[in-house]
N, C-alpha and C positions, 0 to 999 in steps of 0.2 A: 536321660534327656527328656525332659516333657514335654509333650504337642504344642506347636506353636498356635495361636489363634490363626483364623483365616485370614484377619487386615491385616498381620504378620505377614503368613503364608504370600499373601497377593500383592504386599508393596516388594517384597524383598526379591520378587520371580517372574512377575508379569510388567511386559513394554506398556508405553502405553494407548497402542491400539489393542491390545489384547485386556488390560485396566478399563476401556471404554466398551468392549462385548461384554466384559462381565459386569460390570453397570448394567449395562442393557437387559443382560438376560435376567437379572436378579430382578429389575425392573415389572419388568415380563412376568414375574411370581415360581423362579425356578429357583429353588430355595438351597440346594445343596452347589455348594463352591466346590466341593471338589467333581461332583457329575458338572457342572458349567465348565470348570476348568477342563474337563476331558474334552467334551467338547468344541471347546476354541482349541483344542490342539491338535485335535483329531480331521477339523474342518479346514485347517491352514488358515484361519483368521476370516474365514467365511462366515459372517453371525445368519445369515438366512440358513445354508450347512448346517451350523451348529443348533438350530431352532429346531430345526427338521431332527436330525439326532435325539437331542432330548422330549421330543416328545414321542419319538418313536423307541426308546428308553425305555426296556423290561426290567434293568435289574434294580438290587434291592439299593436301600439310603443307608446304609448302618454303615457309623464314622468311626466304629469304636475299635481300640487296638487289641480286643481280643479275639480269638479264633474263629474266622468267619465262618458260615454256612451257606449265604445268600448265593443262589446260581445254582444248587450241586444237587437240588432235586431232581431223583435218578440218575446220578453219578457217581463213577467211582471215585474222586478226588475228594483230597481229606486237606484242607485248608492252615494255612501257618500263618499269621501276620504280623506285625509290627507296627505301633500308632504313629509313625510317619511313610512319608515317601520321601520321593528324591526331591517332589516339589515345594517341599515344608523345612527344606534347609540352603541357606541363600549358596546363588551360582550352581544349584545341583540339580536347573532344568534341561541341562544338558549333559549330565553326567553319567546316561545308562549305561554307557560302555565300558568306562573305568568300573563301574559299581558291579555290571556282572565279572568282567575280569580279576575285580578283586573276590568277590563271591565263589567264582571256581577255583582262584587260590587257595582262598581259606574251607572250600569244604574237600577239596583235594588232598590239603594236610589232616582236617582234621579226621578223614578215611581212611587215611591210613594207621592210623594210631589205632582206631577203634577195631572193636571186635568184627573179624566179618560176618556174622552171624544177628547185626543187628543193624537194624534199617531206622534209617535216620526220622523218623518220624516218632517211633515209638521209645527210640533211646534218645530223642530232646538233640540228637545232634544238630539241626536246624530247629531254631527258637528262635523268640520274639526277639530275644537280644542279639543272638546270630547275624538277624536281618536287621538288626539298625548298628549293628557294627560296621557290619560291609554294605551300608550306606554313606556312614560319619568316613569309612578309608577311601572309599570309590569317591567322595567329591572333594574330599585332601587330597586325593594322586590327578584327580582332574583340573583342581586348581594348582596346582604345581607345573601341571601340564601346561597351562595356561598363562603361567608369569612368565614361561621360559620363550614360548612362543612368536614367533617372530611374526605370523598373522592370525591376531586374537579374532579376525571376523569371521574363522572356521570356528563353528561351537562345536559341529560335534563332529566324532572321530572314528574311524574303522577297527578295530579289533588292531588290525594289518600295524596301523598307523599307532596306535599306544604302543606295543608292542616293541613296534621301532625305536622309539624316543630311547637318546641314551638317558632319561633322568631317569627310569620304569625297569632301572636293575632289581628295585626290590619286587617286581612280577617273579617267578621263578616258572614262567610259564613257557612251553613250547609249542606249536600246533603241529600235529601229528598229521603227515602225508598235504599239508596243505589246506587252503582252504577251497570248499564245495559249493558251486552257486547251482542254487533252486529257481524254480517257478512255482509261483503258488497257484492247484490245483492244474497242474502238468504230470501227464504221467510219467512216469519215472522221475520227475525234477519237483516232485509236490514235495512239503515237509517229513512224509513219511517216509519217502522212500529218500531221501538225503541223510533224515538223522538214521533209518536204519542202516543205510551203508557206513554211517561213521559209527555204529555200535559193533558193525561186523567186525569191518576192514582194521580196525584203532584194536579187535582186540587179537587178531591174527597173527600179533608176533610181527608181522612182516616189517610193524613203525618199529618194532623193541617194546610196543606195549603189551600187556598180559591179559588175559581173560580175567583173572583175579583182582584186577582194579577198574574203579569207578573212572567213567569219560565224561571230561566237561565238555560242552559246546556251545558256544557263542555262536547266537544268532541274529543276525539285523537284515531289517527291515527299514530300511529309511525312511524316518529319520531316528527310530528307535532300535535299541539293542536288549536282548533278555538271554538268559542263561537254562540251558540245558543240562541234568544230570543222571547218566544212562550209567544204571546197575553194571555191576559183575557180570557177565553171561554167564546164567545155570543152561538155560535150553532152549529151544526155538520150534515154536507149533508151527503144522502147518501151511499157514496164512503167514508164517515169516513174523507175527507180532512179538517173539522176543519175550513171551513171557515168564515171568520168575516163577515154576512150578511150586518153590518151596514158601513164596510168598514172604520173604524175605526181603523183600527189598521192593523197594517205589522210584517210579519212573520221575523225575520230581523238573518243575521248572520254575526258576526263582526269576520276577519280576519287580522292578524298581518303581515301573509307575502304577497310579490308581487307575483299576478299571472297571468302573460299574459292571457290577452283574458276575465279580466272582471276590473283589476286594477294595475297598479305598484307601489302601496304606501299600506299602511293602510287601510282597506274599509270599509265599512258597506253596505251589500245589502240587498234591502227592496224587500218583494213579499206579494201576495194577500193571497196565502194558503201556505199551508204545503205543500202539493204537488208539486208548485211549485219552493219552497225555495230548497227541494229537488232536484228535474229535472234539474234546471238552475243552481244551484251554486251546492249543495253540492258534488252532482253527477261529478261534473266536476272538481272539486280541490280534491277528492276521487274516482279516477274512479277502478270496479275491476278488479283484475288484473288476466288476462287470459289467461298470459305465462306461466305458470304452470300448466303440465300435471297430474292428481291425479294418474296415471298410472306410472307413472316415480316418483314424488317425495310423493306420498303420498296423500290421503285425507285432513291428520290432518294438513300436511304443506301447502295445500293449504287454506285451512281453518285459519291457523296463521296468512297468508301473507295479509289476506283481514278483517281481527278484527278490532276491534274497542272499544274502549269504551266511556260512555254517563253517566255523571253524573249533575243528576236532583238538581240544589241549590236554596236555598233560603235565606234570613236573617235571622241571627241569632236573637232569640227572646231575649229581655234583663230580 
């Protein structure tokens, strides 16, 4: 499937008060559609936001579908992408949920088949093509989702809520012990300390899962959803970061949308620990948000605005 143009990309995705800020902002001399696009999305349709944004915009313009680099100076994460997103295929601007949920099915199965011995980076297990499969399934099972729907003015969906649907028998997916809500930068409730406990407890035997198998976890942020995928456990330093001594394996997180400054397609980014899958990407496509005074709007609404939830899956057993 080849890249759609951008007046492709933007009639087929964008309302059209979000068709009129990118006017605007093109207007304005911001020349990359997909950094405008991030930002009208990232803003909630705020164009003063989204100005502020891209001009305060470090990362790099590179459109192209092969293996980025942009972002990763002095980092350990090793870049995979694909020349679309979710937003380059009609109805699939709402689709991250189906698309990671289909993503930890298909890299679920295809870990176990493979050698344990080899880490999916170096043995092409997650490729370009990989990532725009479980794009083209993720917004076929989203649209599916959506015909059958009796209120199509919910776009997007909970992990919980696909999951649900009896038409989503072909998931063969289960969530292991439930799902985990976070606060982003809460101790104990930050990202780190949520996905570490679903790398522990998910491989404890206690769900029926094994230390010997890879853990997906579905993670959202509202209004977005992205996919987590935690190694085998070899050993644990320390600092609890869960590192793979034998180096065998990458802490990896596959994401649907474009996001200046690590990808503008589809991606998958590979790191050494937990710690740093955390640090470098998750932290940065989730950052907290610390425009909100608990003195003015609340504790609990500050506490709302930086939630999260993490749901720990595995294959269903037949």
């Amino acid at each position: 499937m080849s890249k759609p143009s951008s007046g492709q990309v933007l009639g087929n995705n964008l309302d059209d008060k979000s068709s009129s800020m990118m006017q605007s902002l093109r207007s304005m001399g911001f020349d990359s559609s997909s950094n405008c696009l991030r930002a009208i999305q990232q803003s909630g349709g705020n164009l003063d936001v989204a100005i502020d944004m891209l001009l305060n915009n470090t990362g790099g313009a590179n459109e192209s579908g092969n293996t980025a680099s942009m972002g990763n100076e002095g980092k350990s994460r090793r870049i995979v992408q694909c020349p679309i997103s979710q937003y380059d295929i009609p109805q699939g601007k709402s689709a991250c949920t189906c698309i990671a949920l289909r993503a930890a099915q298909q890299f679920l199965v295809a870990s176990t088949s493979a050698s344990g011995n080899d880490d999916p980076y170096t043995s092409g297990l997650i490729s370009p093509d990989f990532l725009q499969r479980i794009l083209l399934e993720g917004v076929d099972l989203y649209k599916s989702l959506q015909s059958n729907a009796t209120d199509t003015s919910v776009e997007h969906m909970s992990a919980e809520e696909v999951l649900g649907r009896p038409s989503t028998n072909s998931l063969r997916l289960s969530t292991i012990g439930g799902v985990r809500q976070g606060i982003l930068g809460r101790e104990g409730l930050s990202l780190f300390s949520v996905l570490k406990e679903c790398h522990v407890r998910t491989n404890d035997g206690e769900h029926g899962s094994s230390s010997n198998n890879w853990v997906a976890v579905v993670l959202t942020k509202t209004p977005e959803t992205v996919v987590v995928l935690l190694p085998p456990m070899t050993s644990s330093n320390n600092s609890g970061a869960m590192e793979n001594n034998d180096s065998k394996h990458s802490f990896i997180l596959i994401d649907s949308h474009p996001r200046p400054g690590i990808s503008l397609n589809c991606y998958a980014a590979f790191h050494s620990s937990l710690e740093d899958l955390v640090k470098e990407s998750l932290e940065q496509i989730f950052p907290v948000n610390n425009s909100l005074d608990p003195n003015d709007v609340g504790e609990m609404m500050v506490m709302m605005y930086n939630s999260f939830d993490a749901y720990p899956l595995r294959l269903k057993t037949e």
